[in-house]
N, CA, C and O atoms as a GROMACS GRO file, in nm:
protein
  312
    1UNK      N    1  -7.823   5.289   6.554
    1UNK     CA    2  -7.742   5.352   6.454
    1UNK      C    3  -7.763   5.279   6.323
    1UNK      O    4  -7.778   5.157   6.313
    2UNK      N    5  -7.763   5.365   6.223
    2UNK     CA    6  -7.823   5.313   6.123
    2UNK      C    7  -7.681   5.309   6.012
    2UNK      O    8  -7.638   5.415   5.967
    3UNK      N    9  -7.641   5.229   5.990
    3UNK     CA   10  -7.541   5.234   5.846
    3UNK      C   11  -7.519   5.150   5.778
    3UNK      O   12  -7.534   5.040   5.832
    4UNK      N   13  -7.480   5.145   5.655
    4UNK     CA   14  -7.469   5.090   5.541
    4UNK      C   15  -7.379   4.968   5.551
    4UNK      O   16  -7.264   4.977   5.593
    5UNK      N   17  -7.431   4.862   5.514
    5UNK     CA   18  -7.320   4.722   5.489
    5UNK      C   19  -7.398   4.593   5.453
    5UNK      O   20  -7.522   4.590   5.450
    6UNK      N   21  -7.318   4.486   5.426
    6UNK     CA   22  -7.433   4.326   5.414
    6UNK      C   23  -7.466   4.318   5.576
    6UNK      O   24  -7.414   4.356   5.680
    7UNK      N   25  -7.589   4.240   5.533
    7UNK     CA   26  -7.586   4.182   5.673
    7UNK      C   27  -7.575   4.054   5.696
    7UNK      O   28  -7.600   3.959   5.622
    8UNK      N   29  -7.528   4.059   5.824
    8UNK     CA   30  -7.444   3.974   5.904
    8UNK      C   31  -7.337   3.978   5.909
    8UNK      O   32  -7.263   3.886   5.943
    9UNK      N   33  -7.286   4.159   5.853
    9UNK     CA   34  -7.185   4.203   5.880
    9UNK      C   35  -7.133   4.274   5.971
    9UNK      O   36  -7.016   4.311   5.980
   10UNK      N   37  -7.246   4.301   6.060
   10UNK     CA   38  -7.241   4.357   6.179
   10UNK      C   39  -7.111   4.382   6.262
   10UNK      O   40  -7.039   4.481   6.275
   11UNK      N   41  -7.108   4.256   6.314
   11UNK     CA   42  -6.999   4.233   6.407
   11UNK      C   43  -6.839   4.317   6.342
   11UNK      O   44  -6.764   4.398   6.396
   12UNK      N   45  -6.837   4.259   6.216
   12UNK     CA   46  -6.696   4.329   6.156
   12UNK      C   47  -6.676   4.476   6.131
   12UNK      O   48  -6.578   4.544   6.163
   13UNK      N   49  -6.817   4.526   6.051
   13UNK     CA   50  -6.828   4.670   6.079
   13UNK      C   51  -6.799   4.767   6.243
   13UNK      O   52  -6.730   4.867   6.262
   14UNK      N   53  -6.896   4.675   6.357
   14UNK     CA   54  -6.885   4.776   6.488
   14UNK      C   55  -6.710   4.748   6.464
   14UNK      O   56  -6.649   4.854   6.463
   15UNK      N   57  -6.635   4.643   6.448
   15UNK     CA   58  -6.492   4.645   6.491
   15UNK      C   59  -6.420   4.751   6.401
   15UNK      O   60  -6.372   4.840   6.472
   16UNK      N   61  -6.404   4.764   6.309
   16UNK     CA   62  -6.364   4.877   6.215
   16UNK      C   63  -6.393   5.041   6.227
   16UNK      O   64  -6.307   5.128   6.214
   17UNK      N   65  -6.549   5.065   6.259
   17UNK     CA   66  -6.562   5.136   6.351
   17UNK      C   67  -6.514   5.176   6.492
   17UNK      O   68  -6.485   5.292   6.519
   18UNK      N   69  -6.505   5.074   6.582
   18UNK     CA   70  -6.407   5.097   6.688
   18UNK      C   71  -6.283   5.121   6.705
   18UNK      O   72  -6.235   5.206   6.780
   19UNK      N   73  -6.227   5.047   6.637
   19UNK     CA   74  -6.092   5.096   6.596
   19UNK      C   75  -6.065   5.242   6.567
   19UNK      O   76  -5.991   5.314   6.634
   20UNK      N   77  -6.151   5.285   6.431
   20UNK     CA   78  -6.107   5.395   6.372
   20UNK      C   79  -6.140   5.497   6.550
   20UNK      O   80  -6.059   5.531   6.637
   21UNK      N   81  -6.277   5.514   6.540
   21UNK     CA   82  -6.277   5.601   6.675
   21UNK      C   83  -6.158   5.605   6.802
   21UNK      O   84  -6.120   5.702   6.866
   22UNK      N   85  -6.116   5.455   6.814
   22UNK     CA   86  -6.014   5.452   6.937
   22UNK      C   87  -5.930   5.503   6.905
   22UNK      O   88  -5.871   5.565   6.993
   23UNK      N   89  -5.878   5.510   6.783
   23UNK     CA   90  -5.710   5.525   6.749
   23UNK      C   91  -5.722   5.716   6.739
   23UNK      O   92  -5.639   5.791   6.792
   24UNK      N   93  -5.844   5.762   6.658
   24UNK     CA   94  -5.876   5.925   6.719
   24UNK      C   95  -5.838   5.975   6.846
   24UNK      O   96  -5.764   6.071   6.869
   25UNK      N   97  -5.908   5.884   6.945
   25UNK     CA   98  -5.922   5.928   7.117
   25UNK      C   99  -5.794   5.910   7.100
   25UNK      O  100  -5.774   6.020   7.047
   26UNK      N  101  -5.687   5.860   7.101
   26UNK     CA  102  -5.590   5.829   7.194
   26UNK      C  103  -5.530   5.910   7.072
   26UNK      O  104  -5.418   5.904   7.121
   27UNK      N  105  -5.510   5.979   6.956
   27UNK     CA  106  -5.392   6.048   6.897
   27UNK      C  107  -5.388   6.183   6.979
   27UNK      O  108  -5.288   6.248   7.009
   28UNK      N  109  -5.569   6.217   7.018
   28UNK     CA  110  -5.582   6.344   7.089
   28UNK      C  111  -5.636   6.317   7.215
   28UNK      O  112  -5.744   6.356   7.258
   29UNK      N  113  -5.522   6.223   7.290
   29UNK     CA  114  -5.476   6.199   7.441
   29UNK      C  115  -5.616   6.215   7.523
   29UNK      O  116  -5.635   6.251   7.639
   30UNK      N  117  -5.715   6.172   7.411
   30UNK     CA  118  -5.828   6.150   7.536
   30UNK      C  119  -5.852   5.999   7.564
   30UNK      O  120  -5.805   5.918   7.484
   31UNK      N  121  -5.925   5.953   7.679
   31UNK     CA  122  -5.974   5.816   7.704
   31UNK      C  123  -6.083   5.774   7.660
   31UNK      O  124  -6.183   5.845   7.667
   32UNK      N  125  -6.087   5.618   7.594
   32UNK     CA  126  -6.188   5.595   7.593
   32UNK      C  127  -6.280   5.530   7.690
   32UNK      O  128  -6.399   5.506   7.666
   33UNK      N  129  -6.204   5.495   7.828
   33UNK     CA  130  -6.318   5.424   7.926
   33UNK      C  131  -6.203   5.430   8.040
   33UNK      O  132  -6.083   5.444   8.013
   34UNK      N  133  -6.248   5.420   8.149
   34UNK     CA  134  -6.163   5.446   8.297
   34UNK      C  135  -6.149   5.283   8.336
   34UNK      O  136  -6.233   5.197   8.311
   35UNK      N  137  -6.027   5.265   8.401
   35UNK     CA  138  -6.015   5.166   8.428
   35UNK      C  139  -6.090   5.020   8.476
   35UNK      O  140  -6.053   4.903   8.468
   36UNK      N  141  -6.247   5.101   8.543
   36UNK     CA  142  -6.330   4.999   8.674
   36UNK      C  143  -6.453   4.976   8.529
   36UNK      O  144  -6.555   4.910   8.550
   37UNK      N  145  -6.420   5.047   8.363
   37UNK     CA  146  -6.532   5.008   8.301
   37UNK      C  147  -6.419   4.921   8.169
   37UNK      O  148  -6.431   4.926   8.047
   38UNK      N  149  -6.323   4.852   8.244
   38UNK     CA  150  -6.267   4.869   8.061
   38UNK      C  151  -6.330   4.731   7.972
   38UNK      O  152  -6.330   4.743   7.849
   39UNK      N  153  -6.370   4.629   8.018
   39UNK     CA  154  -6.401   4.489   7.948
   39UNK      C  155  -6.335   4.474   7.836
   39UNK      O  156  -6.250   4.560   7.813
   40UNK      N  157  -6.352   4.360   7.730
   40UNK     CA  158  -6.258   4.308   7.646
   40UNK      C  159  -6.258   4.422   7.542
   40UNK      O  160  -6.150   4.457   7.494
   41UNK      N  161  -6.400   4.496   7.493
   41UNK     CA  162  -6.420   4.577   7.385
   41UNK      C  163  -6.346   4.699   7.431
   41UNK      O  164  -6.355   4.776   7.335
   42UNK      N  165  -6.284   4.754   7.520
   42UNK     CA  166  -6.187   4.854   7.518
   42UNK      C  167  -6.094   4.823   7.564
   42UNK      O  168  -6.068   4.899   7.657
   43UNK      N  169  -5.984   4.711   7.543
   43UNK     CA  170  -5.899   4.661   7.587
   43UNK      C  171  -5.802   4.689   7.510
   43UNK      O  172  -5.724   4.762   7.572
   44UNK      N  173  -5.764   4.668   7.400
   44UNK     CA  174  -5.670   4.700   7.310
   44UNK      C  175  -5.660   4.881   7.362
   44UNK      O  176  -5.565   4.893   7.440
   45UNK      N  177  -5.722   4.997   7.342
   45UNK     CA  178  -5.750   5.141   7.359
   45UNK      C  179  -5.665   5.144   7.512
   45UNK      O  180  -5.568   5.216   7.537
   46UNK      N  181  -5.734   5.041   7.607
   46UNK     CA  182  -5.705   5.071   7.793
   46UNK      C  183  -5.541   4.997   7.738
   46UNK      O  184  -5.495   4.995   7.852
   47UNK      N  185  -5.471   4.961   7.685
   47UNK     CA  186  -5.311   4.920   7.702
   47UNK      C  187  -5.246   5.010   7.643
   47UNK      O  188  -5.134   5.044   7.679
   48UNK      N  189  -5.328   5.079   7.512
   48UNK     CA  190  -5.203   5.166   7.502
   48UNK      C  191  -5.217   5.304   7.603
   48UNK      O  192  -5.120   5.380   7.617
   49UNK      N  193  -5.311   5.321   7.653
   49UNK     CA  194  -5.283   5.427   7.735
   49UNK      C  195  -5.293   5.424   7.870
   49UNK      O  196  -5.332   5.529   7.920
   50UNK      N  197  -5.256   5.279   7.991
   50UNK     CA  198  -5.213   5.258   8.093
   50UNK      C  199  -5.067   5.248   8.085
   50UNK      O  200  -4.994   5.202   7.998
   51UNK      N  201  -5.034   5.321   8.236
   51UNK     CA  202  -4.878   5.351   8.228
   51UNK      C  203  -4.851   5.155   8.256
   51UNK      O  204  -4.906   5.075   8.331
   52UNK      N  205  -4.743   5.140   8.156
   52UNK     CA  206  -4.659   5.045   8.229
   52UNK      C  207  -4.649   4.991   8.360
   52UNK      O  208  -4.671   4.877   8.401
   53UNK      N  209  -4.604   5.110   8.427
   53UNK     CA  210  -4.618   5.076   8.595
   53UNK      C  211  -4.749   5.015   8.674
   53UNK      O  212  -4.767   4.960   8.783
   54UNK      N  213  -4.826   5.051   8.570
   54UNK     CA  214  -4.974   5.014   8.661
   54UNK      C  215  -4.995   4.928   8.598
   54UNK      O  216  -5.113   4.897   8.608
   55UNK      N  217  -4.925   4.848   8.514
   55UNK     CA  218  -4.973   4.750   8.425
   55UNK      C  219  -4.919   4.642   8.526
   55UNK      O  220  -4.995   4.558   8.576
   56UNK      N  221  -4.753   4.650   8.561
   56UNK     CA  222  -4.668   4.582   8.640
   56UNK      C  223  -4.756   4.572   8.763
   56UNK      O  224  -4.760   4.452   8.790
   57UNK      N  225  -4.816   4.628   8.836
   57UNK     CA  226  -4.860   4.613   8.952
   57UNK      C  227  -5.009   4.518   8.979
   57UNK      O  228  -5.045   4.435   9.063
   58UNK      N  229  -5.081   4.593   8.835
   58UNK     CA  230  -5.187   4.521   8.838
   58UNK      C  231  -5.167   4.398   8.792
   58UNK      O  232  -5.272   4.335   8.802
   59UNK      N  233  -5.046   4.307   8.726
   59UNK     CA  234  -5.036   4.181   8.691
   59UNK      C  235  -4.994   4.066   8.795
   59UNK      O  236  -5.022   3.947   8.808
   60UNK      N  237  -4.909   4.165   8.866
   60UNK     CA  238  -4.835   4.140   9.014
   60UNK      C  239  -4.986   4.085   9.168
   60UNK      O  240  -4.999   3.986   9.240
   61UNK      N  241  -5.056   4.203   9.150
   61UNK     CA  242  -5.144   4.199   9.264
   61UNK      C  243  -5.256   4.048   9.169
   61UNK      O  244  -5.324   3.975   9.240
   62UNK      N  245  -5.255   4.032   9.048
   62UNK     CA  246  -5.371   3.934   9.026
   62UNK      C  247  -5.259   3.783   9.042
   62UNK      O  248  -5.279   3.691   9.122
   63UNK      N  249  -5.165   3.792   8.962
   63UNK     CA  250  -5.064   3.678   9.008
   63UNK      C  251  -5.090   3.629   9.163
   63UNK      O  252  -5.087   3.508   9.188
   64UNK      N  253  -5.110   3.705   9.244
   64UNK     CA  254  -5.078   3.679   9.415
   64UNK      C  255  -5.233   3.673   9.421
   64UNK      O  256  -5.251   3.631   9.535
   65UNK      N  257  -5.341   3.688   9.370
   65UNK     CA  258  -5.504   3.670   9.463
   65UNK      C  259  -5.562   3.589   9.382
   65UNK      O  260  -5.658   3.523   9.422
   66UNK      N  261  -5.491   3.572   9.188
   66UNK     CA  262  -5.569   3.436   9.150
   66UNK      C  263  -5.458   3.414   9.042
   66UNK      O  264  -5.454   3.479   8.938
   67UNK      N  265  -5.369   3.317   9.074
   67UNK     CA  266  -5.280   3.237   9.080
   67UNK      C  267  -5.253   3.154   8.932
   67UNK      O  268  -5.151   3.118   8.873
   68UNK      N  269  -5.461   3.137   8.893
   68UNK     CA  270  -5.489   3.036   8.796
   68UNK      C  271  -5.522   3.107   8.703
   68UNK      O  272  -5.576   3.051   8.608
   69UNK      N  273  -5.506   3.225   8.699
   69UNK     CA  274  -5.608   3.353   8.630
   69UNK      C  275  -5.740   3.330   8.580
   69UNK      O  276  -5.768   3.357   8.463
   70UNK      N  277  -5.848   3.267   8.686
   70UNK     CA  278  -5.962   3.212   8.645
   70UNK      C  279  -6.001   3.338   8.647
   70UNK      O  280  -6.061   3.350   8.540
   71UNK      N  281  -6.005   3.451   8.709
   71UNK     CA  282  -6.123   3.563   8.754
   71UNK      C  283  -6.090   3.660   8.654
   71UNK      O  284  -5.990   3.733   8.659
   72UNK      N  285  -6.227   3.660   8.507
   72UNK     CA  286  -6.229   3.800   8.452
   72UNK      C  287  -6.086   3.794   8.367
   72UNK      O  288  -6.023   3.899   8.362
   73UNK      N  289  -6.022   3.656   8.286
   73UNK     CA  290  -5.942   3.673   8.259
   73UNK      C  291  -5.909   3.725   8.096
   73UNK      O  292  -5.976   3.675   8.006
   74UNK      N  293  -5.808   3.823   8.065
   74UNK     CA  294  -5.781   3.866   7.989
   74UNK      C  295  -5.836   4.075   7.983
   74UNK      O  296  -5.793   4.152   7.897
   75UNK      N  297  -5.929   4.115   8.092
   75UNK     CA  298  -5.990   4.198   8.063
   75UNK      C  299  -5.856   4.312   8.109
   75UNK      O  300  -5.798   4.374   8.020
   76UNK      N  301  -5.826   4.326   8.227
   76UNK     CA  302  -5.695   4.427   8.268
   76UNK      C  303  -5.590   4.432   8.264
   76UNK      O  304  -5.509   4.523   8.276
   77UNK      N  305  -5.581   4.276   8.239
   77UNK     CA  306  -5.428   4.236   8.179
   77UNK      C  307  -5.455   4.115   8.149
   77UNK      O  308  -5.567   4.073   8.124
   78UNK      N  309  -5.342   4.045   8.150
   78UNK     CA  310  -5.271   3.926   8.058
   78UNK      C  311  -5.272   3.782   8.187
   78UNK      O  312  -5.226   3.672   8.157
   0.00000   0.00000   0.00000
């Protein structure tokens, strides 16, 4: 993709870009990635549109299998 900016501005542009696109998807209740793909770059997008409840459960079931939150931490929850 080709667009306009300084370089070595990269990184800040894709984020501004992402944003704007995520906050689209989710005004018109679509997703941007299913749960088993979400990693850190659709993380902010995957919280506002996981129910609560599955938030509670999935914090619950990692609390009880990794304790230290070494595994993958920060990507599905907290």
């Amino acid at each position: 993709m080709a667009v306009a900016g300084r370089p070595g501005d990269e990184v800040s542009l894709w984020d501004d870009i992402k944003a704007v696109a995520s906050d689209v998807l989710h005004r018109y209740r679509a997703t941007i990635t299913h749960h088993h793909a979400v990693g850190r770059d659709h993380r902010p997008a995957y919280d506002l549109q996981r129910p609560e409840p599955f938030a509670l459960a999935l914090r619950a079931a990692k609390d009880a299998l990794d304790p230290h939150h070494i595994l993958n931490p920060g990507v599905l929850v907290d």
